[in-house]
C-alpha positions as CSV (number, residue, x, y, z in Angstrom):
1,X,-18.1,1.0,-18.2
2,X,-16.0,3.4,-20.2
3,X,-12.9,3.2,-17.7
4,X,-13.0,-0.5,-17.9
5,X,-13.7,-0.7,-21.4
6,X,-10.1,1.3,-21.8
7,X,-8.2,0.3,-19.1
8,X,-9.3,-3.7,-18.2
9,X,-9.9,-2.5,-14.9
10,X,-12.9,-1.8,-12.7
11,X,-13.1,1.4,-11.2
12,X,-12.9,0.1,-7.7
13,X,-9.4,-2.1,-8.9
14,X,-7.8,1.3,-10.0
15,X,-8.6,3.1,-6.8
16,X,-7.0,0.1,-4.6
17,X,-3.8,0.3,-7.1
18,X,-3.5,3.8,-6.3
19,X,-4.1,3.5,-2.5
20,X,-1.6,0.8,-2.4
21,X,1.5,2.8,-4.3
22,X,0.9,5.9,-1.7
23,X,0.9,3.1,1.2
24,X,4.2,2.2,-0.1
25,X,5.4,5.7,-0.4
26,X,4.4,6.8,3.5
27,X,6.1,3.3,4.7
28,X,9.4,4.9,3.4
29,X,9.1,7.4,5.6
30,X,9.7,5.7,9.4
31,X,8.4,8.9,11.0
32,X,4.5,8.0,9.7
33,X,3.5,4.7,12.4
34,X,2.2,2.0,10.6
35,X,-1.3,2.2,12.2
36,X,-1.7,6.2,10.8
37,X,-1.3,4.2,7.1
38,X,-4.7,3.2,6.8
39,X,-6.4,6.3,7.6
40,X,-4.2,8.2,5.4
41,X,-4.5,6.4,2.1
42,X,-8.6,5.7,2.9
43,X,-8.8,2.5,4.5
44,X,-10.4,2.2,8.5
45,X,-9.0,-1.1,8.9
46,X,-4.8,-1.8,8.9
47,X,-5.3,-5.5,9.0
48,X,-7.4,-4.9,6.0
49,X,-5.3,-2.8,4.3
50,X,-2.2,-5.3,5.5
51,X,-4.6,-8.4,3.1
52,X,-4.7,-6.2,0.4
53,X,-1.0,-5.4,0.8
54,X,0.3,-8.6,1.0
55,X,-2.2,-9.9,-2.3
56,X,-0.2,-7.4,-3.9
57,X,2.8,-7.2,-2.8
58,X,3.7,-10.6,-1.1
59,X,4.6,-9.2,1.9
60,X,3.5,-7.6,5.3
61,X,3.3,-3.6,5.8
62,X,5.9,-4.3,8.7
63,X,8.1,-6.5,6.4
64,X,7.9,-4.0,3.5
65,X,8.9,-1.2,5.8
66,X,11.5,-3.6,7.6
67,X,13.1,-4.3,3.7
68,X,13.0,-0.6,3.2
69,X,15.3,0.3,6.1
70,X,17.5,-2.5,5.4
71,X,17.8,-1.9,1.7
72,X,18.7,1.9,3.0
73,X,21.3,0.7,5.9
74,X,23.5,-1.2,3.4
75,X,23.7,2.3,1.1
């Protein structure tokens, strides 16, 4: 009650937030596969974690990781 009281957010909400930022930071790296995400940031489900993703993000895992190395090939 105390976190949400200072922060708006359930407990739960700000674990999923943070889960979701460190998926983004291992799909930078092309080396981790996709289906090690999951495990990594606490998840046993990818096409779970891929829902929560997309709410968030409005995109895939794939298409984020796709974006990256596009965004990186026209550097």
């Amino acid at each position: 009650n105390y976190l949400q009281k200072y922060t708006g957010k359930k407990f739960s909400q700000i674990v999923q937030e943070i889960r979701l930022k460190k998926a983004c930071n291992l799909l930078k790296d092309p080396n981790i596969p996709l289906d090690s995400i999951p495990a990594i940031v606490g998840y046993s489900d990818r096409h779970y974690l891929d829902k929560l993703f997309r709410q968030s993000y409005g995109v895939s895992l794939s298409k984020f990781r796709k974006g990256i190395a596009s965004n990186l090939s026209e550097l």
